[in-house]
DRENLUM-200798 format. One line per 8 residues: number of its first residue (from 1); their letters; for each residue x, y, z of C-alpha. Coordinates in steps of 0.5 Angstrom, whole numbers. Layout:
BEGIN
NUM) A) X,Y,Z | ...
***
This chain:
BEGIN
1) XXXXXXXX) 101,-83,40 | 99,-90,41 | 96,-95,35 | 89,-95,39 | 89,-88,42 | 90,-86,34 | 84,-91,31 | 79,-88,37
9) XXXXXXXX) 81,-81,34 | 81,-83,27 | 74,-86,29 | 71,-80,32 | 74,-76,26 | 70,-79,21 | 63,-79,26 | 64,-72,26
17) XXXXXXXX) 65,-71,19 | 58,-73,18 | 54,-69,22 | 52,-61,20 | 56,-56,22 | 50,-53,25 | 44,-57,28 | 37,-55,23
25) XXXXXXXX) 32,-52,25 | 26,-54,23 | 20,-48,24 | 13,-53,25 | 5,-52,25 | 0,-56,25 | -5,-54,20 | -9,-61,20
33) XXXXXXXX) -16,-58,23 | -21,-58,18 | -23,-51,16 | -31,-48,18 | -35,-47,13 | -37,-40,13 | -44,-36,16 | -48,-31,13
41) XXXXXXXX) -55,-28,16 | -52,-24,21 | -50,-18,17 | -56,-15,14 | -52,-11,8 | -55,-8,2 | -58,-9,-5 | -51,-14,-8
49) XXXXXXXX) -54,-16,-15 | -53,-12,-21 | -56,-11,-27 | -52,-15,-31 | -52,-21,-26 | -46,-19,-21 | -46,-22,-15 | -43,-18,-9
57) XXXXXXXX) -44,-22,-3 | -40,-23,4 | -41,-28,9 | -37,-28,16 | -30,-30,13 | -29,-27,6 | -32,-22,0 | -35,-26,-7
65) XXXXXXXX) -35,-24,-13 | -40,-28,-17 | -40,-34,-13 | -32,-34,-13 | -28,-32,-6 | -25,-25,-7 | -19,-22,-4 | -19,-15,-8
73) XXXXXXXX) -13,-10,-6 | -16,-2,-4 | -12,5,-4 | -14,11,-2 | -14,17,-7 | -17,24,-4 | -21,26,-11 | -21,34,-7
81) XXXXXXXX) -13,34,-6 | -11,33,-13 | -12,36,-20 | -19,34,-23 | -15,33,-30 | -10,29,-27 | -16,24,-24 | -16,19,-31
89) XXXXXXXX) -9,18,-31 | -7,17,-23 | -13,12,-23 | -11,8,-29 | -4,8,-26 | -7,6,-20 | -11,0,-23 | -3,-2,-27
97) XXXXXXXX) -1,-2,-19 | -6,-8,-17 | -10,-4,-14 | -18,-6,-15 | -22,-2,-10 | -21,6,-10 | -23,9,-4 | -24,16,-2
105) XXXXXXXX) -26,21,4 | -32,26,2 | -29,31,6 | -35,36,8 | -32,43,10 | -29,42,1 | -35,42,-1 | -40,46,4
113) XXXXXXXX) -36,51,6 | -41,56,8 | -48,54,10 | -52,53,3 | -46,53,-1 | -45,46,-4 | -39,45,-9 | -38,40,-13
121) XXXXXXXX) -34,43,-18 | -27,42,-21 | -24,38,-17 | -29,37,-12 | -34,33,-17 | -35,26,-14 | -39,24,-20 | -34,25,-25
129) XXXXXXXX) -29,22,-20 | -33,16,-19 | -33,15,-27 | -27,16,-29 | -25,10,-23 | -31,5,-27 | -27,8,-33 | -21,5,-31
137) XXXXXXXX) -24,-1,-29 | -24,1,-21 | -30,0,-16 | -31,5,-11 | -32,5,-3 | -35,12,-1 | -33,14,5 | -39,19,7
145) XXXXXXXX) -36,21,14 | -39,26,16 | -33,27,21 | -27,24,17 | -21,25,21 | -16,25,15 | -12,30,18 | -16,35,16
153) XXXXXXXX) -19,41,20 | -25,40,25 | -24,32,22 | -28,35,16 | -33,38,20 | -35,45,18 | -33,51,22 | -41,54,22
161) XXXXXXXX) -43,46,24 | -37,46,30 | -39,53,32 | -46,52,33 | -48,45,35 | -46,39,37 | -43,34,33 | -42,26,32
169) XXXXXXXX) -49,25,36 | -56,24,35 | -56,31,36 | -62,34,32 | -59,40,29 | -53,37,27 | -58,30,24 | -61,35,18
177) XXXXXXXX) -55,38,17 | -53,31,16 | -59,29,12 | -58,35,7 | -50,32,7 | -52,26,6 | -57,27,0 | -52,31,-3
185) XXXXXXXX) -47,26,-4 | -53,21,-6 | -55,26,-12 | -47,26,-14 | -47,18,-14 | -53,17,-17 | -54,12,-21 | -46,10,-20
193) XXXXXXXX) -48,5,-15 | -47,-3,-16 | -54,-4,-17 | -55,0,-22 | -48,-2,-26 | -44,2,-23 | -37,2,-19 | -40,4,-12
201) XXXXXXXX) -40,-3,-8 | -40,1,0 | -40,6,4 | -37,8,9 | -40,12,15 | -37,15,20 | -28,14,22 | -26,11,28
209) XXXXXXXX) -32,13,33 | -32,10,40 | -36,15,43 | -41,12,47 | -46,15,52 | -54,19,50 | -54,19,42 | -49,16,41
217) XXXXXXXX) -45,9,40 | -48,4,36 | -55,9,36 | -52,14,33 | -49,9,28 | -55,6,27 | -58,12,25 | -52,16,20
225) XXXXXXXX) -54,9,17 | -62,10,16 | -59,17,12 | -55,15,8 | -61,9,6 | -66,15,6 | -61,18,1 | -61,13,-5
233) XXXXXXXX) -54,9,-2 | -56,2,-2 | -49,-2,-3 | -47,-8,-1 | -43,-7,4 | -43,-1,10 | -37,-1,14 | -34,3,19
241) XXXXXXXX) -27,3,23 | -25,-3,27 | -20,0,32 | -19,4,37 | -26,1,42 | -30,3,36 | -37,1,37 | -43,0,32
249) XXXXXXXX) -50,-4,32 | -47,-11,31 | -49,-13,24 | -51,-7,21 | -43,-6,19 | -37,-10,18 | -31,-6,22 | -25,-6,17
257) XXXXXXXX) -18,-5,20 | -11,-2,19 | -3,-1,22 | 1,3,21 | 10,2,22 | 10,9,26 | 6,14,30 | 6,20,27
265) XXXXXXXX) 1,22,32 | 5,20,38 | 9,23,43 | 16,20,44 | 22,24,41 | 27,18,40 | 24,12,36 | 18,6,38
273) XXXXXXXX) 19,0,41 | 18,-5,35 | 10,-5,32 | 5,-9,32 | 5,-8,24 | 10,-13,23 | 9,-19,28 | 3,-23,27
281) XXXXXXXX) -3,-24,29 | -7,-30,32 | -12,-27,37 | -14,-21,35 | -15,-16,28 | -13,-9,32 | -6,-7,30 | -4,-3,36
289) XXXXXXXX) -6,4,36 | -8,7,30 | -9,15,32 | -16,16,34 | -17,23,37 | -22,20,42 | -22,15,47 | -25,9,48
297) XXXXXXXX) -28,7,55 | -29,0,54 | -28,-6,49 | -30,-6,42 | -36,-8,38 | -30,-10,33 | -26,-15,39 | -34,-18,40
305) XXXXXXXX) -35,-19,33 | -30,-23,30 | -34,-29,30 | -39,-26,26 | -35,-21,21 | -29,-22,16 | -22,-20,16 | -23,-13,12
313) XXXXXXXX) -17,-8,12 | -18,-1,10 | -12,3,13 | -5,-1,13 | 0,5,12 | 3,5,4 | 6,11,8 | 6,16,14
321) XXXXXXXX) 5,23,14 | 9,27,17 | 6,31,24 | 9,37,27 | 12,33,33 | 14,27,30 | 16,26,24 | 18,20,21
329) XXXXXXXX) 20,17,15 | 19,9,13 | 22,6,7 | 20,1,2 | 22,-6,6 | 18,-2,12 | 12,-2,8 | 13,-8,4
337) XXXXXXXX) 14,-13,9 | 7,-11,13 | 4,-14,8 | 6,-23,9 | 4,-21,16 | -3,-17,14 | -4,-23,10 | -2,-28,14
345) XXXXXXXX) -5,-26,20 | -12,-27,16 | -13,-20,12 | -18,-22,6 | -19,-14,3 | -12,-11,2 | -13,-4,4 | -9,2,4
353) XXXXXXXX) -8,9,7 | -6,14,2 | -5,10,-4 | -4,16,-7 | -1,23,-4 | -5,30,-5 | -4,38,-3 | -10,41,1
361) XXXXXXXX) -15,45,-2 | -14,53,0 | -19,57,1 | -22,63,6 | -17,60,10 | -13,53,11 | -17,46,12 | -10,42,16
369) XXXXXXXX) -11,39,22 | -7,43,28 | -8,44,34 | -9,52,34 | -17,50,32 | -17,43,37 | -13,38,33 | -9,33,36
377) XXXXXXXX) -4,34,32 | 0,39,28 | 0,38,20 | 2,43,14 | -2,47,11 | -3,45,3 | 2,38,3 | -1,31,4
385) XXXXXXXX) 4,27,1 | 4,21,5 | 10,18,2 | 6,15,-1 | 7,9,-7 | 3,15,-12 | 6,22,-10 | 2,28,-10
393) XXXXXXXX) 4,29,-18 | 3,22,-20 | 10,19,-19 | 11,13,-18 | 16,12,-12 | 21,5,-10 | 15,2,-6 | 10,2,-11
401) XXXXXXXX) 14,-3,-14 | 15,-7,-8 | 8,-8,-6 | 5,-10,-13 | 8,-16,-13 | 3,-18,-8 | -2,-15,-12 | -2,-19,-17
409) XXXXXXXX) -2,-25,-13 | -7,-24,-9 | -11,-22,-16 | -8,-30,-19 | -8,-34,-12 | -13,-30,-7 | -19,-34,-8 | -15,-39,-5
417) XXXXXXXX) -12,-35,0 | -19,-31,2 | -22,-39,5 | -15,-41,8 | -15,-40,16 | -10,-39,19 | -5,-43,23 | 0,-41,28
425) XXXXXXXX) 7,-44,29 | 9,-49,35 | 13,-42,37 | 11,-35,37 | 14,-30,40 | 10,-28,46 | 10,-20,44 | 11,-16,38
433) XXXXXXXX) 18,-12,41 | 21,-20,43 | 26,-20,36 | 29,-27,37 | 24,-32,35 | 23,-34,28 | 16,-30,26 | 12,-33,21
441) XXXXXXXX) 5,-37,20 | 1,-42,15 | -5,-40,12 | -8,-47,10 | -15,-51,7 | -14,-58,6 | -8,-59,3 | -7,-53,1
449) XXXXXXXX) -3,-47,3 | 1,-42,3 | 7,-40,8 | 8,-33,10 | 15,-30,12 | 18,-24,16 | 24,-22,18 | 24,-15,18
457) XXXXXXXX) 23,-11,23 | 23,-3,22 | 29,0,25 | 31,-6,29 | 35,-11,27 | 33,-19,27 | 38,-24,27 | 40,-29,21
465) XXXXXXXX) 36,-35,22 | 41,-42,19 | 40,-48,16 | 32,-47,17 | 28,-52,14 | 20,-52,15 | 16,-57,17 | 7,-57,16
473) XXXXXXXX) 3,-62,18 | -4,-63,13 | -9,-67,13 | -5,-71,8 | 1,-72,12 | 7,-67,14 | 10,-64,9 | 18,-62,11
481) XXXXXXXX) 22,-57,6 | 26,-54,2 | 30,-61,2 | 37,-55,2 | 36,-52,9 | 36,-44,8 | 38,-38,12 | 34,-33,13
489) XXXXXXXX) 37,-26,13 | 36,-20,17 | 30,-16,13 | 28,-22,9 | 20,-22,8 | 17,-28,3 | 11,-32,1 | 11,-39,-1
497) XXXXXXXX) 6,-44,-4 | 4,-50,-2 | 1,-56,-7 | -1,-50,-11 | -5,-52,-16 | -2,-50,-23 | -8,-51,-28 | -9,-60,-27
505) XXXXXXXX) -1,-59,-24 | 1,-60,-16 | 6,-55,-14 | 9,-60,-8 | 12,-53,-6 | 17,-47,-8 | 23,-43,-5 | 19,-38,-9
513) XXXXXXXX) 14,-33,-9 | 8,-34,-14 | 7,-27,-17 | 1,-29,-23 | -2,-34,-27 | -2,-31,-34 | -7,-35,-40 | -3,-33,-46
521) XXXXXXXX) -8,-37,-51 | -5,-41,-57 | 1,-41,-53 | -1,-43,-46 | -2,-42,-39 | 4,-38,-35 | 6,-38,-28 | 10,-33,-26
529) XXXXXXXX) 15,-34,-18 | 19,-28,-17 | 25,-31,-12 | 28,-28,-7 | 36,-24,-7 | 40,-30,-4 | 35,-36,-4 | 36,-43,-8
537) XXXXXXXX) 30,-44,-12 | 27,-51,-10 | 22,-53,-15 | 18,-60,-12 | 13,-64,-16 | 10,-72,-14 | 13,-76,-18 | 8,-78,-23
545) XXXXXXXX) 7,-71,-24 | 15,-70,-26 | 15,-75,-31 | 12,-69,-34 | 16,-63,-32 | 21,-62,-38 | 26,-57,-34 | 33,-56,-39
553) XXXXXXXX) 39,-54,-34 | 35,-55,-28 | 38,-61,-23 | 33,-66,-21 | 34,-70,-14 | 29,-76,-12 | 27,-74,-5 | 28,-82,-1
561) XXXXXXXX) 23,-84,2 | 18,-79,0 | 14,-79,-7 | 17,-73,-9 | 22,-70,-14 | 26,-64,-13 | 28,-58,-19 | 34,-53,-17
569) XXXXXXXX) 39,-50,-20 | 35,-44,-22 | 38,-39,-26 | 32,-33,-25 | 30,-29,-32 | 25,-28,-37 | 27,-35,-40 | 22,-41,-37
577) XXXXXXXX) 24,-44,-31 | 21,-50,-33 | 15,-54,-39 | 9,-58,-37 | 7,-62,-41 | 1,-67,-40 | -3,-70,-46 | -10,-67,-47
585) XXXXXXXX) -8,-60,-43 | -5,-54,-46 | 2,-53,-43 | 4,-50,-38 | 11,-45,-37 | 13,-44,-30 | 17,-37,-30 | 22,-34,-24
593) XXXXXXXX) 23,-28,-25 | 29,-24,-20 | 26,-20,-14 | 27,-14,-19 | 25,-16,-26 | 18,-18,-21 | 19,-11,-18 | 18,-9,-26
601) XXXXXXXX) 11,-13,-28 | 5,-10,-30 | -1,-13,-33 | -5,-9,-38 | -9,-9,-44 | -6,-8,-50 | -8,-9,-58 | -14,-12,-55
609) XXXXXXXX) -11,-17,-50 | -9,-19,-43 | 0,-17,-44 | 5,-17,-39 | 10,-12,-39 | 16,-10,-36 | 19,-4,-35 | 24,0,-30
617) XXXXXXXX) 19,6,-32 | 13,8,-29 | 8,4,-34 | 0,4,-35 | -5,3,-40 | -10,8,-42 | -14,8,-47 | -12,3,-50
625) XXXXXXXX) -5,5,-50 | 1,5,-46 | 4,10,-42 | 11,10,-40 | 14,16,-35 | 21,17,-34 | 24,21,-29 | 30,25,-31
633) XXXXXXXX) 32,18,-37 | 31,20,-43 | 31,13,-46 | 25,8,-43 | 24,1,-45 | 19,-4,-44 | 18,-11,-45 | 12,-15,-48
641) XXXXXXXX) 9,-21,-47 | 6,-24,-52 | 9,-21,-57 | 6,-16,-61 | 4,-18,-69 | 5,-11,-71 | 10,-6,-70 | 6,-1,-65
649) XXXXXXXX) 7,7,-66 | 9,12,-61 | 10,20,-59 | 18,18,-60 | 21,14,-65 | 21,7,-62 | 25,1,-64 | 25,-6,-63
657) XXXXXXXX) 31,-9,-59 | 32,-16,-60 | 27,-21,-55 | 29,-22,-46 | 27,-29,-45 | 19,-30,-46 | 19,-22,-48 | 19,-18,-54
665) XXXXXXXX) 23,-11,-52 | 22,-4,-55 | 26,3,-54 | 25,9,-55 | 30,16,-53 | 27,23,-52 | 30,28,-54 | 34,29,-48
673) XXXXXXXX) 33,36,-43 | 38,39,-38 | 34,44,-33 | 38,48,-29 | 35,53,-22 | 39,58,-19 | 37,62,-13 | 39,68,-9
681) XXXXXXXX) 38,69,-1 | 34,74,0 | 33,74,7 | 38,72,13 | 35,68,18 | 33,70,25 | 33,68,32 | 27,62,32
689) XXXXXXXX) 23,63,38 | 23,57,43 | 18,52,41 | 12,52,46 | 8,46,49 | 1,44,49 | -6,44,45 | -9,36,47
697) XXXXXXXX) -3,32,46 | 1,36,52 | 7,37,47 | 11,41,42 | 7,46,38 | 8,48,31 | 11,55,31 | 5,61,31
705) XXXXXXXX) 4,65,25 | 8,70,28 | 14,66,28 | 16,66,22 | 19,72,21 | 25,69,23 | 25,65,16 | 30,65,12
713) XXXXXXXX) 28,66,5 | 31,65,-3 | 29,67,-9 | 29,62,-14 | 29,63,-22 | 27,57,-26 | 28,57,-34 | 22,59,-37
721) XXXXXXXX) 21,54,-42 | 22,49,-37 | 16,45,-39 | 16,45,-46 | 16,38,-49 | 16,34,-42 | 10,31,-39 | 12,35,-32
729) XXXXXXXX) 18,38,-28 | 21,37,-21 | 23,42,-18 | 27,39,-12 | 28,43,-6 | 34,41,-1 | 32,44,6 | 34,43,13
737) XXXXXXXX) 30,46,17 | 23,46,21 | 17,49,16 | 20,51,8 | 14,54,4 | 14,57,-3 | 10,62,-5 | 8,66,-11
745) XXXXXXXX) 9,73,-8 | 5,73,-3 | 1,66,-5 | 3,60,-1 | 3,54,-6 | 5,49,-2 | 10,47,5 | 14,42,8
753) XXXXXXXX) 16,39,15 | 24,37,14 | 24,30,15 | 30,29,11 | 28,28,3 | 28,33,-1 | 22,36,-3 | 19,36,-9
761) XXXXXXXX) 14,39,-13 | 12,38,-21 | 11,44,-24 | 5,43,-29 | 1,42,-21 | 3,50,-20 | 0,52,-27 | 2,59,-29
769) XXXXXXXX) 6,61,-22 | 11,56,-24 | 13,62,-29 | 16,66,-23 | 17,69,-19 | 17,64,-14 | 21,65,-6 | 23,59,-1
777) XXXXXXXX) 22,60,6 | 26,56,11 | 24,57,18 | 30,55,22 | 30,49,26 | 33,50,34 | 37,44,36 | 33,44,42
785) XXXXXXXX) 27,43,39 | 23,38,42 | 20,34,35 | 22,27,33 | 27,27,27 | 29,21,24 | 37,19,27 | 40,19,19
793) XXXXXXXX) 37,26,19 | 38,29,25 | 42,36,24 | 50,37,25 | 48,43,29 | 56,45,29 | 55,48,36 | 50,53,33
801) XXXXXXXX) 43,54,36 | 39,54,30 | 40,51,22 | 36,54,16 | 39,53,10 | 37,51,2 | 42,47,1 | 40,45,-6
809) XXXXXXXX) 35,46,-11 | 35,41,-18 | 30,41,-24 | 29,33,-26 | 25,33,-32 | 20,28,-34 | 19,24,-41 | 13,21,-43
817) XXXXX) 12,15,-48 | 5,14,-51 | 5,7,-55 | -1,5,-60 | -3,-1,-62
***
């Protein structure tokens, strides 16, 4: 090679050498705009003061509370569907949750039956329901129907009103059979309501009503709600549902939302395009179709009112049930992940459907959904478990513990949040099944903002986003970040801060998720991120600001050109990340916690003050206790901040072990029981008839009753102690089939539409048909049955026409560790 050839190659190596191996993408929005102030006087609520001087107020952007701007989360938790002595603990679990509203249908034909007969007793008494939410330090939101859909027979209507009357109009037969409803359900409230000091803040009238015509619309709406006035239910706040073409008199009620990841209620057989729950929104609140049993004939009141109203959400999916025809089956990611995008699209109330799973009651006959009496869809008789975050006997399931991250965030940060408009990026992809452009958005005022991130898609995979850096334009200027380019994964979803005010502080941005702002007293105010699996931890602050950071460990980088200095090298733990001390102020602790100790923290009371905990078991507080529930470990172990002055006492021998990080640590071991079940067939299965197609939907049907004499069946033998010493017992039936029941001769205890998870049912929920005999039926499922199953749970028919099979029944006990101060 000649001498001028190897200069010019030499100089075109070392000009190479200095650019990126890959060009950044820098992901922009321009969140300069000022925000509007917002707008009140159009909607014309209730009495919004309580006795004490409690302010609830809404105006056409966010909820208040005492003046102050209030995201607050909700779930739903059907009070008929669950055993009335489970009530104090399930909504205590819930508020360990998160949550701070629960919210429940009064589902009519539970408790008027029979014309005349009202039942408000056991697990039909609302009032104490309502109590024990107050106890617990829940508000309420009443959802006062009259038809309630929840999947449940007529959509709650009682068969003698259906049989009889028209219903869902200004009919007047069908309006005094209301007003005597609506009455009821005022008596059951009375005195329970947020003017008389009480946790009952709305009501909701109606569900998902787009009926228009003579007597109905907004007239009819109008009218239910001149009811439930006339019954004493004066709130601050009537809602009705938002999608589907819902109609209603503007300014009468505020629409609340929903999405879910999946249609249940759908008629493909193979999976959905990509769900409009997990791509944001800038133009529009409804998420899709939500499964109304009515069709809309024109837009919605809800589409027209969105200038006038706030964001409210009521049913974003904690779960799905599982219909005759489709059955799907989410996963905790699924869930989790719709909450940036709910967030980030402008949600400012959190609310869940269902929050906590259920059975239905069972009566003369069964109350389900089916489309043998008209419904749409075909759902089993007793189960209502909803993978939800709470199953139908309290335990708590994987995705609980990655939505209450969220929670808590929005309990700390959601004042600020609820204010912030939403900012739309320079590039969005154009619809929601588009998988290749970034998806994220700015929620932002002033200054100050938050980034929302997802790249999770349910059953589609995203492509991995590299050296991805962001770039948000403020009043103030235009802020890039992270200074080290990041990747974005395939099923990542994030919520980042920026200038986050940490008490007299500007956090200029972090690669982590705030989770809580915590006052520990004497010792100081805490602030606690969560970092994700694979992300550098970045930590930037003004310069001035940084002076006063004291970070042992951490790297410190000037950023040039930019008044700003950079904290990295994290290691996340229980140990602070880093100190500021200002002179003047108490200090402040900055905490970055993995992904799965945050997955782990609770805030409670305990030994008369505010305490985080961390625990890998299921955690509440109760009475001024600690609950802990462990399924299947003996041992449980919690973790206590601040540190406890004196040694609590407990049900088991409890121990401390040692200090992790901020946290004083606590173990306890209870005595350790192994549960075995057998079972013996005791009828083989028979040729399954075809499954036939119709009813409303035009597809597969649910087996006619007759049909089940080809079930295969097994007696199943439990030890008759199973309960002694344990706080319950999970019976865990592995089927594969169509429909599995259990029964206590010839009583039906609950049912299962296979999808995939075992099927489990807590034996203490059985009473005293856990002591036997008990049998499990398992209808064969034909391998052409036109149903939609999840892929992963598809059957290996073998070459055979049909599968009925127990394939294994296990016993996990449940330990319980109660802690007092």
């Amino acid at each position: 090679m000649k001498k001028r050839e190897t200069a010019g190659a030499i100089a075109l190596a070392a000009a190479l050498c200095c650019l990126p191996l890959h060009a950044e993408t820098l992901l922009q929005v321009d969140a300069s705009a000022p925000v509007a102030a917002p707008t009140t006087g159009h909607l014309k609520l209730g009495s919004s003061v309580s006795p004490k001087g409690e302010r609830l107020a809404v105006n056409n952007q966010y909820l208040s509370l005492n003046g102050q701007p209030w995201l607050p989360v909700m779930g739903e938790f059907h009070y008929t569907r669950s055993p009335a002595e489970s009530w104090e603990a399930e909504l205590n679990k819930m508020k360990a949750a998160g949550i701070d509203i629960v919210a429940s249908y009064v589902i009519w034909n539970h408790h008027e039956l029979n014309e005349g007969q009202f039942n408000w007793q056991g697990n039909r008494d609302l009032r104490r329901f309502v109590q024990l939410a107050a106890k617990a330090g829940l508000k309420a939101v009443v959802r006062i129907g009259p038809w309630s859909h929840a999947e449940v027979r007529f959509g709650g209507i009682p068969d003698w009103v259906v049989n009889t009357m028209p219903t869902r109009s200004n009919d007047a037969q069908y309006l005094r059979h209301v007003e005597r409803l609506y009455a009821q359900i005022g008596q059951q409230i009375k005195g329970l309501l947020w003017k008389d000091g009480g946790p009952v803040v709305a009501i909701q009238i109606e569900n998902e009503y787009n009926l228009t015509g003579s007597g109905k619309g907004a007239e009819h709406i109008s009218t239910l709600k001149q009811l439930a006035l006339k019954a004493g239910m004066d709130v601050p706040l009537y809602t009705v549902t938002g999608w589907d073409g819902t109609v209603y008199p503007s300014g009468e009620v505020t629409p609340v939302f929903g999405g879910y990841p999946d249609e249940p209620w759908g008629l493909p057989t193979t999976e959905l395009p990509p769900k409009e729950t997990h791509a944001f929104r800038f133009d529009s609140r409804v998420s899709g179709d939500l499964g109304a049993q009515t069709a809309a004939t024109a837009r919605g009141t809800a589409e027209t009112d969105i200038a006038l109203t706030p964001f409210l959400g009521a049913e974003y999916g904690a779960g799905l049930p599982a219909m005759y025809r489709r059955r799907t089956l989410v996963s905790p990611d699924d869930i989790a992940s719709m909450l940036p995008v709910q967030l980030g699209s402008g949600v400012n109330l959190l609310g869940y459907y269902m929050f906590h799973g259920g059975r239905n009651p069972l009566g003369e006959h069964s109350l389900e959904e089916s489309t043998a009496s008209g419904g749409y869809n075909d759902t089993p008789k007793i189960n209502y478990d909803f993978q939800a975050p709470l199953g139908p006997d309290g335990q708590q399931r994987e995705v609980l513990t990655r939505l209450r991250p969220f929670h808590l965030f929005l309990q700390s940060y959601g004042a600020q949040l609820a204010t912030m408009t939403v900012r739309k990026p320079a590039v969005v992809p154009p619809h929601p099944t588009e998988l290749t452009t970034p998806r994220y958005a700015v929620r932002a005022k002033g200054d100050s903002a938050f980034l929302f991130v997802n790249n999770h898609v349910r059953q589609y995979a995203m492509p991995q986003f590299a050296d991805v850096r962001f770039s948000v334009q403020l009043p103030g200027g235009t802020l890039t970040f992270p200074q080290q380019a990041l990747t974005i994964k395939n099923g990542d979803y994030f919520v980042w801060p920026i200038n986050l005010d940490l008490d007299g502080t500007r956090l200029s941005y972090a690669t982590a998720q705030p989770v809580t702002r915590f006052d520990a007293g004497s010792e100081g105010l805490l602030h606690v991120f969560s970092a994700a699996a694979a992300q550098p931890v970045e930590l930037a602050f003004s310069a001035a600001d940084a002076a006063f950071v004291e970070a042992p460990g951490a790297t410190r980088r000037e950023v040039t050109g930019e008044d700003r200095v950079v904290f990295g090298g994290f290691k996340p733990g229980t140990a602070p990340a880093l100190t500021i001390k200002k002179p003047g102020r108490r200090p402040v602790q900055l905490l970055v916690l993995t992904a799965a100790q945050s997955q782990q923290l609770v805030r409670g009371e305990f030994a008369g003050q505010p305490r985080l905990l961390l625990s890998a078991q299921q955690l509440w507080t109760q009475g001024g206790k600690l609950e802990l529930r462990s399924s299947g470990e003996a041992r449980l172990r919690f973790a206590i901040y601040p540190a406890l002055a004196k040694a609590p006492q407990a049900n088991l021998a409890l121990k401390p072990a040692g200090r992790d990080g901020l946290f004083q640590v606590y173990e306890a071991e209870a005595p350790a029981r192994t549960l075995a079940a057998s079972f013996t067939q005791t009828r083989a299965a028979q040729a399954a008839p075809p499954i036939m197609k119709g009813g409303l939907a035009k597809a597969a049907l649910q087996p006619i009753p007759e049909a089940f004499a080809a079930a295969a069946s097994w007696q199943l033998t439990l030890p008759a102690d199973a309960l002694k010493g344990l706080d319950d017992v999970l019976l865990e039936a592995d089927i594969v089939g169509d429909i599995g029941r259990l029964y206590s001769g010839t009583r039906m205890l609950d049912d299962w539409y296979y999808f995939g998870p075992t099927w489990q049912i807590g034996l203490k929920s059985l009473g005293k048909a856990a002591a036997g005999p008990l049998s499990l039926s398992v209808l064969p499922l034909r391998a052409d049955a036109p149903i939609y199953l999840p892929r992963e749970h598809r059957p290996d028919f073998a070459g055979q026409k049909q599968i009925a099979a127990l394939r294994g029944l296990t016993l996990t006990p449940v330990y319980r560790l109660t802690v007092a101060p």
